[in-house]
N, C-alpha and C positions, 0 to 999 in steps of 0.2 A: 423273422430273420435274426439270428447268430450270429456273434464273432466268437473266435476264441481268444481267450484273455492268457496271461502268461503266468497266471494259476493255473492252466488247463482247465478253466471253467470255460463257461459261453456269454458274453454278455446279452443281455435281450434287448434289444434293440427297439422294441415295441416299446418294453418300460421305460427307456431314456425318451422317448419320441412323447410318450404319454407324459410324464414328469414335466417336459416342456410347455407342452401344450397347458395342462395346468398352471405353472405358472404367468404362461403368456397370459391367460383368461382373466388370473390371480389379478393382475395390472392394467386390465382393458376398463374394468372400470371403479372399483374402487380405487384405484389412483386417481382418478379425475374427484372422488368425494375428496380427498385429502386435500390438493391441491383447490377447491372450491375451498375449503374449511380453512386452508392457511389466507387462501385470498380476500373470502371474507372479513377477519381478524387482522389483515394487514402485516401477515409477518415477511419479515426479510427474505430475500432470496438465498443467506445462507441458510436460514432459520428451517426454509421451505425444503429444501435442500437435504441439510442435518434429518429433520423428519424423515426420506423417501429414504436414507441411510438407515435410519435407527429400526422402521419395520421391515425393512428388507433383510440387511443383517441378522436381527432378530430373527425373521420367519427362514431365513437361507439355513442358520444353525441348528436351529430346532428340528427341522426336517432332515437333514445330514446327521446330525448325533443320536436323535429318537429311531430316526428308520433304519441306522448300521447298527444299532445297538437293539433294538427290538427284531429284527429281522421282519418288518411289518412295514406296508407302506404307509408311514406316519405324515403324513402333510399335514402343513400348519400353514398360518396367513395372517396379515396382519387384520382387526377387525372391524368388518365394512358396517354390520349397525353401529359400530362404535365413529365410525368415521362420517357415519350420515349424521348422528348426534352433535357431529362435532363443529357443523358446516352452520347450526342456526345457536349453538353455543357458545363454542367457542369465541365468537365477538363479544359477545357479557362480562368478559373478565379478563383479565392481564393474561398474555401468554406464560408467565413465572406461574400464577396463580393455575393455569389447566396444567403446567407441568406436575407441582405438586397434586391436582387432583390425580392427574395419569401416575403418579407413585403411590398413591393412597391405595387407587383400585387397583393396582397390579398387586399391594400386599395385601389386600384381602383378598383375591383371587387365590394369591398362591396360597394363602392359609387356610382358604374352604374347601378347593378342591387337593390339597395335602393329607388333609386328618378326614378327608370324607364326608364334613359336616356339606357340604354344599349336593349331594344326592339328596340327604336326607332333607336337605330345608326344600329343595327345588320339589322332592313328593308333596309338600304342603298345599304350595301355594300355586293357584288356581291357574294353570298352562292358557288357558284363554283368554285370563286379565294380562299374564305378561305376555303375549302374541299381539293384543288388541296393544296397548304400549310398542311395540314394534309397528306394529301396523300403520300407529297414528305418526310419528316418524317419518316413515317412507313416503307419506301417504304425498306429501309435495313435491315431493321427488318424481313421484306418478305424474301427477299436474304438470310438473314443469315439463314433460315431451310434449303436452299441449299447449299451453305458452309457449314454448317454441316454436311450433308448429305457424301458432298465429306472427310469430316476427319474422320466420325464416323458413316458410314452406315446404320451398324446394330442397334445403337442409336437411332439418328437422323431418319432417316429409318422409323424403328420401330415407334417411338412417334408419326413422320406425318399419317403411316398406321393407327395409333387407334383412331388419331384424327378423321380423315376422318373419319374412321368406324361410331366413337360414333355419329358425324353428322347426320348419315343415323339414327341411330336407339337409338341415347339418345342424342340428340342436346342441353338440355341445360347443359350436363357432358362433352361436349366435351373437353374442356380444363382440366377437373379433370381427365378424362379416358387419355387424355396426357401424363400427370403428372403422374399417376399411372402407367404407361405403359414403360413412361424412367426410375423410382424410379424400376420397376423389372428389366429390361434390364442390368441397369447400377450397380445394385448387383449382376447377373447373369454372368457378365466380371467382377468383381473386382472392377469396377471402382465407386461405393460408397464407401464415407469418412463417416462413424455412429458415427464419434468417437465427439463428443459435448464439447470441452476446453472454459472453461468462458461462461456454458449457464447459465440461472439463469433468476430473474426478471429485468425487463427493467428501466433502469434510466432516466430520462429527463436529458441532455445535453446541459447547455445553453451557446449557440454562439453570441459573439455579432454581430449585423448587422454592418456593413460596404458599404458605398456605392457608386458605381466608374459607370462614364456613358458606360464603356463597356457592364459589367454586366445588369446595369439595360436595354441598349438595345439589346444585345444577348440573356437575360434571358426572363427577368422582360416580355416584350413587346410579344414575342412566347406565352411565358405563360401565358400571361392574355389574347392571341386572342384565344388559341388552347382550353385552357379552359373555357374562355364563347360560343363560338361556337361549342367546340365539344360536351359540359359536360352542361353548364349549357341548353341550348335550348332543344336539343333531350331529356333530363331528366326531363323536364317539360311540353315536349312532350307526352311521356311515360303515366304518371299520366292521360293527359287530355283522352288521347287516351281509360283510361278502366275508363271514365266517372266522373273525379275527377277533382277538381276546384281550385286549389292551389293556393294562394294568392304568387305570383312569388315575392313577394319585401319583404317579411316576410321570404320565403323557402332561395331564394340565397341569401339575404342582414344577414343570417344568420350564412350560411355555407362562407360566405366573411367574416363577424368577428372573425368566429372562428379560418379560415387561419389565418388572424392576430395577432391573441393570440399566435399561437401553432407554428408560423413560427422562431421564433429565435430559439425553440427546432428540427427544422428538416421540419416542413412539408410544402411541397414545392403548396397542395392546395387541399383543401376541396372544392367539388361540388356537384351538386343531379347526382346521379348515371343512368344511362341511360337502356342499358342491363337487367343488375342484378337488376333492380326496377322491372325490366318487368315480371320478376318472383315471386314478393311480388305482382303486383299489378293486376293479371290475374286472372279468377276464378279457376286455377290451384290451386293458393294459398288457397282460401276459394269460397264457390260457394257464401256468404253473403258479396260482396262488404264495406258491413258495419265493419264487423270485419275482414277484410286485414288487418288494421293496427297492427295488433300483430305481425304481420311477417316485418312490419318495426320496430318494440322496439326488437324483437327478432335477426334481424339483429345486432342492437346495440349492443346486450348485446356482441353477439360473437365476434364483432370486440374491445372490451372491455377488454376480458379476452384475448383474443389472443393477443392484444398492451403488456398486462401484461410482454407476456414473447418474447417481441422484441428479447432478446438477444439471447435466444433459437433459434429463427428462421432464426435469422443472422448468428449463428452458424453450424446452419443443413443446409444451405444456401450455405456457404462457400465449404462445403464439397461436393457440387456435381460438378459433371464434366462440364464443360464450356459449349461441344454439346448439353447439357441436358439444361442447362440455356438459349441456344440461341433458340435452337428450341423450347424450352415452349413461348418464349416470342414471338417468330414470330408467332405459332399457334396462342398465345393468342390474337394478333392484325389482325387477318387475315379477321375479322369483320370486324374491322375497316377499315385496308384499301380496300376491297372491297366497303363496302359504301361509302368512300369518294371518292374514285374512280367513282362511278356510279355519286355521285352527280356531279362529276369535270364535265363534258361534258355532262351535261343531259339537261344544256341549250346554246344552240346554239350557240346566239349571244354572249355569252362569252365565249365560248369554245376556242377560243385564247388564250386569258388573263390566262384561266387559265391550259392550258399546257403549258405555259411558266413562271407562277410561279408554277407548280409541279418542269419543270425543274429545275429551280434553285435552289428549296428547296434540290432537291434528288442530288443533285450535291454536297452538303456540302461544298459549298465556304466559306471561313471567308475571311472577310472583315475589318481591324480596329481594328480584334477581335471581331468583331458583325459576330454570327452563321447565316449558309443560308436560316433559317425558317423565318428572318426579312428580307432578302433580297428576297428571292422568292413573301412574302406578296407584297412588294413594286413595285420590277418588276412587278407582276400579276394587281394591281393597276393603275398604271404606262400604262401598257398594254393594262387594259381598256379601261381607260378614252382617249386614243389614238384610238383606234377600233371603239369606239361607238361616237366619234366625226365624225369618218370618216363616220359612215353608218345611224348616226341617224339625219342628220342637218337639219335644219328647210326645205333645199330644196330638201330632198328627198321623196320616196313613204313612207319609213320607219319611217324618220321623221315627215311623217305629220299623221300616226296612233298613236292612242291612247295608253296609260300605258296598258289600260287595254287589246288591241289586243295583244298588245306587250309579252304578258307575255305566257308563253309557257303552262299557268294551268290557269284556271279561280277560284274565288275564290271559287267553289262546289268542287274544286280537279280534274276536266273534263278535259282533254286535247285537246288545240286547235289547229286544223290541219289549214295549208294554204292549199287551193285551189288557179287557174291560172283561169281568166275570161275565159268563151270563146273565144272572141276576142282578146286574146293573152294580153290583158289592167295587170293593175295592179291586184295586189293579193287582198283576201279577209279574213280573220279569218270566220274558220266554227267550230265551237262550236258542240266537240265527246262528248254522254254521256259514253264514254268507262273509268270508272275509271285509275288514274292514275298509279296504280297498274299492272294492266292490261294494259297498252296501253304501255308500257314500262318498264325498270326495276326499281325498288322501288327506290326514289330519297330523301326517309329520312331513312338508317339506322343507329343510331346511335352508337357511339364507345364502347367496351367493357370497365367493368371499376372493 
């Protein structure tokens, strides 16, 4: 469906419809991590507030100026690994003290994915140590739908049933069919708070930075790996995937200044949205690839007016039951960590490394005051470069194959099997046209956002 505009174009109606919908999703559930993560840490209900202002704005711009100006549907989000990070961290340190982290990582952000160096380092370093580091993260987040479950059954319950349902037969509402589903339940016992004290329009709240090397590496360091590997890669992923050519040092060297901007008011990090892109940038949204982009400005605008009334939403936020808030946010991550789960062991020769930085992550050791998301990374690291000395050295069989055998996909996305010689000799790479899809479980899903 069509209107005509008083350019004598048409507007698409599908991509304003789709753009919303995105957004809506955007806020179903990493808005409940944020709001877990300010309630933890005790911050004020301006503070709370200021925050739901600073990534919304944030993400509302980004997507209105990158999608009018690229002719591309650009969505962007504020970021959910970053905000699950932020719910068992965030209490470790003075709220001054994570602001300055959240400037720290938004300027090395912008200046990796600016000059390019951030492709180049992300080919390094071993995709299934930083998944398993994601993984370990979410991984209580999972748990907690089940501790829920055990306080508040018929809740808890309830919410995982409809999630699951809308999967089967509205997969991209599952999270809002959720949400809807506890929002009845939890008025249905009583247990909705409708009552809204100090809602109203949203203020900017400005924190000075402060900045302590705890902080910067229990925070800062999580936050800029879980967010250039979880948020900015697969959301640039997304784009190429339905045919789209995004100039990657213009898109995140964007959505990195404008964390910076917006970081002393709250917001912990702006990145291209992964998921919820996927819904702007599909022929779902418009069947004319050329006019998507309205469903990225149209994303904008909603994330725009919804910042407006932060306080509103902190407020109706506040009032719902705890089960409700935990099991929306594990639903809502449940993408996630199965994807990083699947990429964590999906290749072999590091499938060590990085069950032993899952471990450490999902253990929530502190260290120094440095949280287990920097320590599991390092162990996982640590781990490798120990594994692959042992198996790759110039005098082994392993050692003496190629990068290119080496690698568990060839560069078509094929999957390469070992064969055993006949005579029992060494191995051979045989080269499957079996896409990689198919030969295996999908080893790029990326995180909800």
């Amino acid at each position: 469906m069509t209107t005509k505009t008083s350019g004598g174009g048409r507007l698409p109606w599908t991509a304003v419809t789709a753009g919303i919908v995105a957004m809506t999703v955007s806020y179903a559930g990493p808005l409940a991590l944020i709001l877990a993560a300010a309630g933890a840490a005790g911050l004020s209900a301006e503070q709370s507030a200021s925050w739901v202002w600073a990534v919304s704005v944030g993400a509302g711009l980004t997507c209105v100026g990158l999608s009018w100006w690229s002719r591309t549907p650009v969505v962007t989000a504020f970021s959910t690994p970053g905000a699950a990070i932020l719910v068992t961290a965030l209490p470790q340190h003075g709220y001054a003290e994570a602001v300055g982290a959240f400037l720290a990582a938004g300027v090395a952000a912008t200046a990796l994915t600016a000059t390019g160096v951030f492709a180049r380092l992300l080919a390094r370093v071993p995709e299934g140590v930083v998944s398993a580091m994601l993984a370990g993260i979410l991984f209580s987040f999972g748990t907690g739908i089940f501790t829920s479950v055990r306080s508040a059954p018929l809740l808890a319950g309830g919410m995982l049933l409809g999630y699951l349902l809308a999967r089967r037969f509205l997969p991209a509402y599952a999270v809002v069919c959720a949400l809807a589903t506890g929002l009845v339940l939890a008025g249905a016992t009583g247990g909705l708070d409708l009552a809204v004290p100090g809602s109203g329009l949203a203020l900017p709240h400005l924190t000075v930075p402060e900045f302590s090397p705890g902080a910067l590496v229990g925070i800062g360091v999580p936050l800029l790996v879980a967010t250039l590997a979880g948020q900015y890669a697969p959301g640039m992923a997304v784009l190429r995937a339905d045919g789209y050519a995004p100039d990657e040092r213009v898109v995140c060297g964007t959505t990195g200044a404008v964390s910076v901007l917006l970081a002393p008011f709250g917001s912990h990090a702006i990145n291209p949205a992964a998921i919820t892109a996927a819904i702007c940038t599909g022929p779902d949204a418009h069947p004319d690839p050329a006019r998507r982009w309205v469903a990225g400005v149209s994303c904008g605008i909603g994330y725009l007016a919804v910042g407006c009334f932060g306080s509103t939403l902190v407020a109706l936020f506040t009032g719902l039951p705890d089960a409700l808030v935990a099991t929306l946010a594990g639903v809502a991550l449940l993408g996630a960590l199965s994807g990083s789960l699947v990429r964590t062991v999906a290749d072999e020769r590091g499938r060590e490394a990085a069950v032993v930085t899952f471990l450490a992550t999902a253990s929530g050791v502190t260290i120094g005051g440095v949280g287990s998301p920097f320590w599991g990374l390092l162990a996982g690291l640590l781990a490798y470069v120990l594994t692959e000395a042992r198996r790759g050295g110039p005098g082994t069989p392993e050692g003496r194959r190629s990068p290119e055998e080496r690698r568990p996909f060839d560069a078509d996305g094929n999957a390469q099997r070992m064969r055993t010689a006949p005579d029992g000799g060494s191995q051979s790479s045989e080269r499957s046209t079996t896409p990689v899809d198919e030969f295996c479980a999908p080893t790029y899903l990326p995180p909800p956002t």
